[in-house]
mmCIF file as gemmi writes it, N, C-alpha and C atoms, coordinates in Angstrom:
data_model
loop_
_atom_site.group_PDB
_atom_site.id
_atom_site.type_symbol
_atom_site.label_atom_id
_atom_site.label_alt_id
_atom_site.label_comp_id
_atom_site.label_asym_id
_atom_site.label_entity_id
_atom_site.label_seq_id
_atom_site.pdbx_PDB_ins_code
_atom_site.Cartn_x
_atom_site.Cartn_y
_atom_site.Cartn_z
_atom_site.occupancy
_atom_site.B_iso_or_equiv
_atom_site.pdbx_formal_charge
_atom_site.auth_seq_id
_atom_site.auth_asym_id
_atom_site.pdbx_PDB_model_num
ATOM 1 N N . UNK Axp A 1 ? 0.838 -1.185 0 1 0 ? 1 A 1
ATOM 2 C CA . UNK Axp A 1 ? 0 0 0 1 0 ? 1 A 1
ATOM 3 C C . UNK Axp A 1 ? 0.879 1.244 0 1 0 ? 1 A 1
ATOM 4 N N . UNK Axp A 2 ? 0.313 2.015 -0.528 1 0 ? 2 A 1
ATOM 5 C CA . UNK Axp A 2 ? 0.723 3.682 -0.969 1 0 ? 2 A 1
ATOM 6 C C . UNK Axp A 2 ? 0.719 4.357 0.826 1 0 ? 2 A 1
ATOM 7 N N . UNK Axp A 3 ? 1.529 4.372 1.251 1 0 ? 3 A 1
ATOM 8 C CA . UNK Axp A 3 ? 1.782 5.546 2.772 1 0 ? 3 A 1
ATOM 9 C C . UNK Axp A 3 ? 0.856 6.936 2.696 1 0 ? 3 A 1
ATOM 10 N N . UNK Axp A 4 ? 0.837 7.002 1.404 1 0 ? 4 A 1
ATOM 11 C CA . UNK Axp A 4 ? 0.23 8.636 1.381 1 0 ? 4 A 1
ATOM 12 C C . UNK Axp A 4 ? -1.148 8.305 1.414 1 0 ? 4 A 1
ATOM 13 N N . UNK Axp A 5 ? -1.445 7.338 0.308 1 0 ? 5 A 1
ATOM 14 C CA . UNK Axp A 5 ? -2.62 7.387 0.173 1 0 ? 5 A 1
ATOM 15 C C . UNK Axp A 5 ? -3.443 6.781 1.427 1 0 ? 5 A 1
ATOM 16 N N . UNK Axp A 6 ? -3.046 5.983 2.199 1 0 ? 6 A 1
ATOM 17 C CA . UNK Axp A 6 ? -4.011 5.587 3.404 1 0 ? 6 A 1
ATOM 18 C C . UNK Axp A 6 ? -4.143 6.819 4.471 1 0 ? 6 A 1
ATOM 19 N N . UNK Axp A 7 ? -3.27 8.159 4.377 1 0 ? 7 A 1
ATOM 20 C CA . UNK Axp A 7 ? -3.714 8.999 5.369 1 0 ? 7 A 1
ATOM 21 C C . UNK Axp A 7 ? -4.587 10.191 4.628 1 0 ? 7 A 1
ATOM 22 N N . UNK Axp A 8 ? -4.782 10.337 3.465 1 0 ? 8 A 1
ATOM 23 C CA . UNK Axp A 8 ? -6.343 11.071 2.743 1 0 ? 8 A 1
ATOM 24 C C . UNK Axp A 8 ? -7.496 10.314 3.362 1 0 ? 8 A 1
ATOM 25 N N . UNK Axp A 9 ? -8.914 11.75 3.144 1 0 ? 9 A 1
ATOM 26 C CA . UNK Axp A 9 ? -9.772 11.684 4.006 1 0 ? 9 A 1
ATOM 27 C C . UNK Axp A 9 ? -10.686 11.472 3.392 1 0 ? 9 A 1
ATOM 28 N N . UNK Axp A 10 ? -11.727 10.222 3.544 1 0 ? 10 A 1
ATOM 29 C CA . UNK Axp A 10 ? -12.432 9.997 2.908 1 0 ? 10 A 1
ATOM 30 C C . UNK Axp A 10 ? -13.803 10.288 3.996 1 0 ? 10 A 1
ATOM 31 N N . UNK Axp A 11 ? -15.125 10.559 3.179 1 0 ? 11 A 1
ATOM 32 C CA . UNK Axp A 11 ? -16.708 10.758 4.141 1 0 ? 11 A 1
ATOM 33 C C . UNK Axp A 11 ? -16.961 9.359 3.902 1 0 ? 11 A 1
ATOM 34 N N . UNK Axp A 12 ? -17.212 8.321 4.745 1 0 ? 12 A 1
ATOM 35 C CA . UNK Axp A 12 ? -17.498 6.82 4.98 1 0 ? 12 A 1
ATOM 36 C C . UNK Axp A 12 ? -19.276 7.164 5.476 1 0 ? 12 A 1
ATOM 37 N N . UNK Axp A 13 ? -19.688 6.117 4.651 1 0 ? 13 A 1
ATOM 38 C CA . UNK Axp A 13 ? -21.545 5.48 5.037 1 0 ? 13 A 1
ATOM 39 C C . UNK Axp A 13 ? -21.977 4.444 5.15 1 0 ? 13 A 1
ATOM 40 N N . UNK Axp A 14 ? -22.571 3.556 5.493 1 0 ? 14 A 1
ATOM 41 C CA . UNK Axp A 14 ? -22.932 2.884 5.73 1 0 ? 14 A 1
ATOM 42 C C . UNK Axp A 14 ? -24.148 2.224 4.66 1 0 ? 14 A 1
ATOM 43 N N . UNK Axp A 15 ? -23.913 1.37 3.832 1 0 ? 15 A 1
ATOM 44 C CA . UNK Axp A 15 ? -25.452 0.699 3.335 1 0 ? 15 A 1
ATOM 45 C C . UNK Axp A 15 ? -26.234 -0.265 3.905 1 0 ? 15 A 1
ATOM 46 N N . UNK Axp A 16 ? -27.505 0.1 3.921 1 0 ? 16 A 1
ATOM 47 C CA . UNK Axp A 16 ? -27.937 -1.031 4.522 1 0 ? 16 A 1
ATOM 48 C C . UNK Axp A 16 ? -29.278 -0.979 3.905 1 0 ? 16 A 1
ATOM 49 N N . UNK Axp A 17 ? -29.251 -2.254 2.864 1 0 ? 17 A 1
ATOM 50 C CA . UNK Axp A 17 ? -30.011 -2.17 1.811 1 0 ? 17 A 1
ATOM 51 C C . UNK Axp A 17 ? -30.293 -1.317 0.889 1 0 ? 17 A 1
ATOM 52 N N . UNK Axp A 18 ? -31.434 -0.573 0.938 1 0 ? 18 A 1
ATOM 53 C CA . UNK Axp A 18 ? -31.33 1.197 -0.142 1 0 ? 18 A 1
ATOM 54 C C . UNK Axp A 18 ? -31.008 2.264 0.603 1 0 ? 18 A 1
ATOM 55 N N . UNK Axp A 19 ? -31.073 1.832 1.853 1 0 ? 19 A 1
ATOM 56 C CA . UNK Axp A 19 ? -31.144 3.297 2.791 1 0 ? 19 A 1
ATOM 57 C C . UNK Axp A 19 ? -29.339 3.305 3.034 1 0 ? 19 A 1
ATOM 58 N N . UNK Axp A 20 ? -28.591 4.532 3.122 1 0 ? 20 A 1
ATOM 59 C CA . UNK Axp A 20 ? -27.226 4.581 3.347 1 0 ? 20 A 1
ATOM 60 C C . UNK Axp A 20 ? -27.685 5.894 3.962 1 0 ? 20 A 1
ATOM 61 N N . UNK Axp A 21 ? -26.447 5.403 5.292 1 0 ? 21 A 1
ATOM 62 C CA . UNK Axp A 21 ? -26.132 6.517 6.286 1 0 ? 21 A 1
ATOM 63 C C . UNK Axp A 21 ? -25.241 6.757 6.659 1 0 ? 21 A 1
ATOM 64 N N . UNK Axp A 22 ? -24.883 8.442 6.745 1 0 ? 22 A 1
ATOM 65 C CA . UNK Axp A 22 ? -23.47 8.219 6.855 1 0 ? 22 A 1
ATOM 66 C C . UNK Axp A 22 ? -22.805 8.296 8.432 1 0 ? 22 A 1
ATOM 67 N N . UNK Axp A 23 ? -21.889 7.949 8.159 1 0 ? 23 A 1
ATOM 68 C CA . UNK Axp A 23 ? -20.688 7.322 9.467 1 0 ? 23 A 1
ATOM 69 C C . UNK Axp A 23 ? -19.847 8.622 9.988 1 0 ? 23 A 1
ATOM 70 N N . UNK Axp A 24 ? -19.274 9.304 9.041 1 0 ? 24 A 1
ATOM 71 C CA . UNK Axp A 24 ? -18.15 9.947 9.428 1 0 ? 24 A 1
ATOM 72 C C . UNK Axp A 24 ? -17.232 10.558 8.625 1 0 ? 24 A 1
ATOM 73 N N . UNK Axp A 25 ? -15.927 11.173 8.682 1 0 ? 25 A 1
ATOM 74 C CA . UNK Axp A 25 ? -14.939 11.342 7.856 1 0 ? 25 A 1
ATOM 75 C C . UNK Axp A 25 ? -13.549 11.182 8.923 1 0 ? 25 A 1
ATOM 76 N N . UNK Axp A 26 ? -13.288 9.845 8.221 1 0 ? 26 A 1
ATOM 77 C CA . UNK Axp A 26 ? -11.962 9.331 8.645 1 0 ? 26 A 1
ATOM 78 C C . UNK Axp A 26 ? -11.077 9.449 7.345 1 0 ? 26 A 1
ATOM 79 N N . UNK Axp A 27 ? -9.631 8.893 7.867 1 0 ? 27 A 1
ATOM 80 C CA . UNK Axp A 27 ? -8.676 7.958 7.118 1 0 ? 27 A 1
ATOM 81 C C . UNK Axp A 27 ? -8.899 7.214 6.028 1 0 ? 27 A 1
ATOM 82 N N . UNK Axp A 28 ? -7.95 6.757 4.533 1 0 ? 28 A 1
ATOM 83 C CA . UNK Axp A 28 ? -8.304 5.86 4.507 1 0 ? 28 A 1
ATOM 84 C C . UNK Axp A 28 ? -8.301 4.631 4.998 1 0 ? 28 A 1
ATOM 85 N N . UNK Axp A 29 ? -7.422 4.469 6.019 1 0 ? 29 A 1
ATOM 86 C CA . UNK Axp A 29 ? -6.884 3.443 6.709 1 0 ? 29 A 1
ATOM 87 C C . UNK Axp A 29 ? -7.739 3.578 7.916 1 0 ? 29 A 1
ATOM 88 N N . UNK Axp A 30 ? -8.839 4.169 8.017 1 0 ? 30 A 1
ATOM 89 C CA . UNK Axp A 30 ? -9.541 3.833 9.441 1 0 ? 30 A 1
ATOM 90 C C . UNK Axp A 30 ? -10.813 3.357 8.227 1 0 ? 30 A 1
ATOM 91 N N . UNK Axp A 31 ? -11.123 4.369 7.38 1 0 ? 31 A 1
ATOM 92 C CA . UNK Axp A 31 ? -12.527 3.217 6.857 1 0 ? 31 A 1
ATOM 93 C C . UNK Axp A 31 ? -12.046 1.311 6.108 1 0 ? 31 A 1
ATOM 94 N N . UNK Axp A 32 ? -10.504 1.181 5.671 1 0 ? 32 A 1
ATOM 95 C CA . UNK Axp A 32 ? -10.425 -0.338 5.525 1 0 ? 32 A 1
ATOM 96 C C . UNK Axp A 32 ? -10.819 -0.968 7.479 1 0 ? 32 A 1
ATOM 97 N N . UNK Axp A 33 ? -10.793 -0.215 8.183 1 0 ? 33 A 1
ATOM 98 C CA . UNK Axp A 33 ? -10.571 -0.794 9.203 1 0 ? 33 A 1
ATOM 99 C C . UNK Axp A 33 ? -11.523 -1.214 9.908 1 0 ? 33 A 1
ATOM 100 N N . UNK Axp A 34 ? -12.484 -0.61 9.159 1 0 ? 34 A 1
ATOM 101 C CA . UNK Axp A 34 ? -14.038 -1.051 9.593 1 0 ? 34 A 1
ATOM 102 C C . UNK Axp A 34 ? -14.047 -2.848 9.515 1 0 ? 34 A 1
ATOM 103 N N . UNK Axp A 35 ? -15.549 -3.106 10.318 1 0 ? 35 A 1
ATOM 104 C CA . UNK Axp A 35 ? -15.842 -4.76 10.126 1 0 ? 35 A 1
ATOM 105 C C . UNK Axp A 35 ? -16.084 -4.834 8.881 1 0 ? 35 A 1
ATOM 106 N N . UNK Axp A 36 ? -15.501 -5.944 8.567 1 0 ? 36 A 1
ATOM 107 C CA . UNK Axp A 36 ? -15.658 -6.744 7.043 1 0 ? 36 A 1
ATOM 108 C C . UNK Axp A 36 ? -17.217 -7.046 6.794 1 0 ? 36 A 1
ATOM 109 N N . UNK Axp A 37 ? -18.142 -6.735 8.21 1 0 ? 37 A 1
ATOM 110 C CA . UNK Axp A 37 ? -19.674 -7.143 7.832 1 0 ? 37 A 1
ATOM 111 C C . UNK Axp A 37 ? -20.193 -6.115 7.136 1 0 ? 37 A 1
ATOM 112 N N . UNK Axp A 38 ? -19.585 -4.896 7.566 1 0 ? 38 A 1
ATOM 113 C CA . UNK Axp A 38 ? -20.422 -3.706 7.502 1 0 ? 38 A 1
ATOM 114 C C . UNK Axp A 38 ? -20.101 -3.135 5.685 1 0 ? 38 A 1
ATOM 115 N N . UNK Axp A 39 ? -20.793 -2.933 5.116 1 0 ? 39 A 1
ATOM 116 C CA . UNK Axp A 39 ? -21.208 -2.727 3.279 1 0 ? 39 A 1
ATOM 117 C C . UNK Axp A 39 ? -21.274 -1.44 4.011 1 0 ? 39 A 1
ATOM 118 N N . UNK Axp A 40 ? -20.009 -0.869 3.532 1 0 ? 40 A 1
ATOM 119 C CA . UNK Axp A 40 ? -19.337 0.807 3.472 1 0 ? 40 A 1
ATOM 120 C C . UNK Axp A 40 ? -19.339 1.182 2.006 1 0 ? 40 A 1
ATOM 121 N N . UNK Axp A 41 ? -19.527 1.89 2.018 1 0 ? 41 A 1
ATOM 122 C CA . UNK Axp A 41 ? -19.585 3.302 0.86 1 0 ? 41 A 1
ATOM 123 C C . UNK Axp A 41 ? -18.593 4.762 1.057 1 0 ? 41 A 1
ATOM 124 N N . UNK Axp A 42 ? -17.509 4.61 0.508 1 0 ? 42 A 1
ATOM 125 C CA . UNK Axp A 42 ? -16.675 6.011 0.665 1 0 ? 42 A 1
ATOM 126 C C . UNK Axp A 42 ? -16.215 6.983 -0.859 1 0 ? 42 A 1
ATOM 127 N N . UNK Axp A 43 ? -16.24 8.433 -0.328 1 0 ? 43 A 1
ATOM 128 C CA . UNK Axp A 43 ? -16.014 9.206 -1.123 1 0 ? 43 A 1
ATOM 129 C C . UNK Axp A 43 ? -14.838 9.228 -1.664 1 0 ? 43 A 1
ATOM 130 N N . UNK Axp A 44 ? -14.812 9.564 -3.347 1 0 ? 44 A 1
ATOM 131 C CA . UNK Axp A 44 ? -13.517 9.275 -3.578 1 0 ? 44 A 1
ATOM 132 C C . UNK Axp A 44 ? -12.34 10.136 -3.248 1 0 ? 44 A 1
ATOM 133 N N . UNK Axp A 45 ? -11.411 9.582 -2.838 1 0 ? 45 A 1
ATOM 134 C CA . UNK Axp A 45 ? -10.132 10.089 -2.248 1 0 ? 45 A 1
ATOM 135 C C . UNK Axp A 45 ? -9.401 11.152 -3.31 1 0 ? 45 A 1
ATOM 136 N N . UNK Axp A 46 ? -9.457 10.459 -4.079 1 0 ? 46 A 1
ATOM 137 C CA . UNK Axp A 46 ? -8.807 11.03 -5.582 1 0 ? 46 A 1
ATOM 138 C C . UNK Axp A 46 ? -9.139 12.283 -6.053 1 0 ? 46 A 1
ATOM 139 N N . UNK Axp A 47 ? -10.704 12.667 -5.491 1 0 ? 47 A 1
ATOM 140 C CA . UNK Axp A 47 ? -11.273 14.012 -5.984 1 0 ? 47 A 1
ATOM 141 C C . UNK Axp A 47 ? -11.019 15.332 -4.997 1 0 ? 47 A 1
ATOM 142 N N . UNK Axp A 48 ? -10.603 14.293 -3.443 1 0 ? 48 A 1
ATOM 143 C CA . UNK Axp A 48 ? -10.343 15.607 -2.699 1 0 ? 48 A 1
ATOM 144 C C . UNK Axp A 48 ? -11.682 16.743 -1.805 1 0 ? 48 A 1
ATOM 145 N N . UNK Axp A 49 ? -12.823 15.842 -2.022 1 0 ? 49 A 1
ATOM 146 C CA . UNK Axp A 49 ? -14.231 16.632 -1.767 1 0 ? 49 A 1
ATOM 147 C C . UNK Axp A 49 ? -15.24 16.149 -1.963 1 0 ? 49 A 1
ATOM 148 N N . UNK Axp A 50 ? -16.219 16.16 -1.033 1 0 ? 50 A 1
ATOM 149 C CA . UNK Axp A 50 ? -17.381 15.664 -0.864 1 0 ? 50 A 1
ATOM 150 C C . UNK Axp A 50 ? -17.782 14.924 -2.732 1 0 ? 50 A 1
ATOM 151 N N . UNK Axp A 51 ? -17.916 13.783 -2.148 1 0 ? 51 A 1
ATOM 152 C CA . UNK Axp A 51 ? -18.28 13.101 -3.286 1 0 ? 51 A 1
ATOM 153 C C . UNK Axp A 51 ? -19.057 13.212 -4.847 1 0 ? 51 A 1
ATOM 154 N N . UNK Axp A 52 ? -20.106 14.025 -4.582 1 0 ? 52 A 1
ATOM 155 C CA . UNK Axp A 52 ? -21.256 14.117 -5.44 1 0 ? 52 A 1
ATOM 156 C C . UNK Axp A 52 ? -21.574 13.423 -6.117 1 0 ? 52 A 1
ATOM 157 N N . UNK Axp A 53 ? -22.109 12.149 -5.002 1 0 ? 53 A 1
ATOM 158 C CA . UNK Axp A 53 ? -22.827 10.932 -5.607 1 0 ? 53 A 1
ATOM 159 C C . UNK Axp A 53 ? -22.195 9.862 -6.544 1 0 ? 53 A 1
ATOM 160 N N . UNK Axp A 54 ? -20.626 10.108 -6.083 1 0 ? 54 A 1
ATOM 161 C CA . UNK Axp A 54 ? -19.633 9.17 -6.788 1 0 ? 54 A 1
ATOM 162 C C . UNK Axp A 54 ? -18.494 8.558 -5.456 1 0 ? 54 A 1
ATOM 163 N N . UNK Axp A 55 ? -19.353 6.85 -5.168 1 0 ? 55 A 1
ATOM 164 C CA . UNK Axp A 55 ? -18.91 6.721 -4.362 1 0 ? 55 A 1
ATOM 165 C C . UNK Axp A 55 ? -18.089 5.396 -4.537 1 0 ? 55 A 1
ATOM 166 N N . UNK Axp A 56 ? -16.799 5.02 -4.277 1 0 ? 56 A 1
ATOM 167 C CA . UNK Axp A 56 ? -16.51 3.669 -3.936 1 0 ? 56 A 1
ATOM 168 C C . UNK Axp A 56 ? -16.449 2.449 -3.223 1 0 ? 56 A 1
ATOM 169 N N . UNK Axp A 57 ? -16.487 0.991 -3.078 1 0 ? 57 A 1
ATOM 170 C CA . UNK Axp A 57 ? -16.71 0.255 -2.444 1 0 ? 57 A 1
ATOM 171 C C . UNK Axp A 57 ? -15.471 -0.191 -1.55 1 0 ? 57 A 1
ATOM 172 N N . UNK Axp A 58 ? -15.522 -1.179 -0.541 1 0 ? 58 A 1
ATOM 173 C CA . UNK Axp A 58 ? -14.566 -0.995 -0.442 1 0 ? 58 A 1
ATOM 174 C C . UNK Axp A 58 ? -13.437 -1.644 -0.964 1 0 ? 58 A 1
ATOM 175 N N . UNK Axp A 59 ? -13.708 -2.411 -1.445 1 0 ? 59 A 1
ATOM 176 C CA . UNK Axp A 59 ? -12.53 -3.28 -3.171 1 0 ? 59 A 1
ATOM 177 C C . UNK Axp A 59 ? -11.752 -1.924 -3.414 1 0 ? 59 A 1
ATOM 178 N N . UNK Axp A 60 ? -12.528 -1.179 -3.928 1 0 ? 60 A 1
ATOM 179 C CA . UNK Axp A 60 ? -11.995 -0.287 -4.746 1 0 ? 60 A 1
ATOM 180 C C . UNK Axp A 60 ? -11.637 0.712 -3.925 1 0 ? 60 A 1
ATOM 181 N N . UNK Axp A 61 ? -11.78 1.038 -2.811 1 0 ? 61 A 1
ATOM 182 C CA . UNK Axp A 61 ? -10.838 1.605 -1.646 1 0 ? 61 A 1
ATOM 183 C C . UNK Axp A 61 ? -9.408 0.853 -1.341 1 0 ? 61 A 1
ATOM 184 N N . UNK Axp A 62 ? -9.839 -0.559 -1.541 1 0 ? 62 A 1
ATOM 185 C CA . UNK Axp A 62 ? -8.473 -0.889 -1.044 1 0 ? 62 A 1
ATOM 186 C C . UNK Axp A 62 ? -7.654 -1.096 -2.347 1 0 ? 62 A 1
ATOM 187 N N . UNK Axp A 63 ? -7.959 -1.086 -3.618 1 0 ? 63 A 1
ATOM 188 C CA . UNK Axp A 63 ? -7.29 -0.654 -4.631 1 0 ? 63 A 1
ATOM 189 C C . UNK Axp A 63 ? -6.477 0.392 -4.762 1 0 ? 63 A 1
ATOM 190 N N . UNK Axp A 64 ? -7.066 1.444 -4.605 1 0 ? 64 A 1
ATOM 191 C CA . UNK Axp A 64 ? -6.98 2.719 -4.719 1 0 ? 64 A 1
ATOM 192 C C . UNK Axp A 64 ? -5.601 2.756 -3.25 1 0 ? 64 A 1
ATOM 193 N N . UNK Axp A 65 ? -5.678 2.65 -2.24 1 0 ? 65 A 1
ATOM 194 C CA . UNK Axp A 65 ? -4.794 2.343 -1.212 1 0 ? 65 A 1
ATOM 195 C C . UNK Axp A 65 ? -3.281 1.61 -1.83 1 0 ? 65 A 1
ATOM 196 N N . UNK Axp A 66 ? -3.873 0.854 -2.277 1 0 ? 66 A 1
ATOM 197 C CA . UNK Axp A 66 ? -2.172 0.175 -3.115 1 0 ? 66 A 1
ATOM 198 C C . UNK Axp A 66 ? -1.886 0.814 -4.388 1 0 ? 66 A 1
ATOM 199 N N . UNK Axp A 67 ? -2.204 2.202 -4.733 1 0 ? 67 A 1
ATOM 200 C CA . UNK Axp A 67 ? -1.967 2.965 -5.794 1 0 ? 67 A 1
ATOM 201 C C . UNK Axp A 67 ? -2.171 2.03 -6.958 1 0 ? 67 A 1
C-alpha cells in the first residue's frame, strides 16, 4: 500500500439495503478498518471533496490504497 494514500480523508456510510447513512470522515486506513460485515460506501479520495454521488466500495478503496 501507498503511505500517502491511506492517510487522505475519505466521508465513509454505511449501506444497509437502499437506505445509506453516513458514518463519518476518517482515514483511509480507518474506513479499511471497519468490520468486514459492515457494506461501506466512501467518497472518492482522488477528488479531494465531498463526493457528489460518486462513491466507492470498499474493493476499490483498497485498490486505490495500493496505488
Amino acid at each position: 500500500m501507498q503511505e500517502e494514500n491511506l492517510y487522505r480523508i475519505v466521508e465513509v456510510s454505511l449501506r444497509q439495503g437502499s437506505a445509506r447513512r453516513d458514518i463519518g470522515i476518517m482515514t483511509v486506513r480507518q474506513a479499511l478498518a471497519l468490520p468486514q460485515g459492515a457494506t461501506i460506501e466512501v467518497s472518492d479520495p482522488a477528488l479531494n471533496s465531498r463526493s457528489n454521488g460518486h462513491y466507492l466500495t470498499r474493493e476499490q478503496l483498497k485498490q486505490y490504497a495500493c496505488g
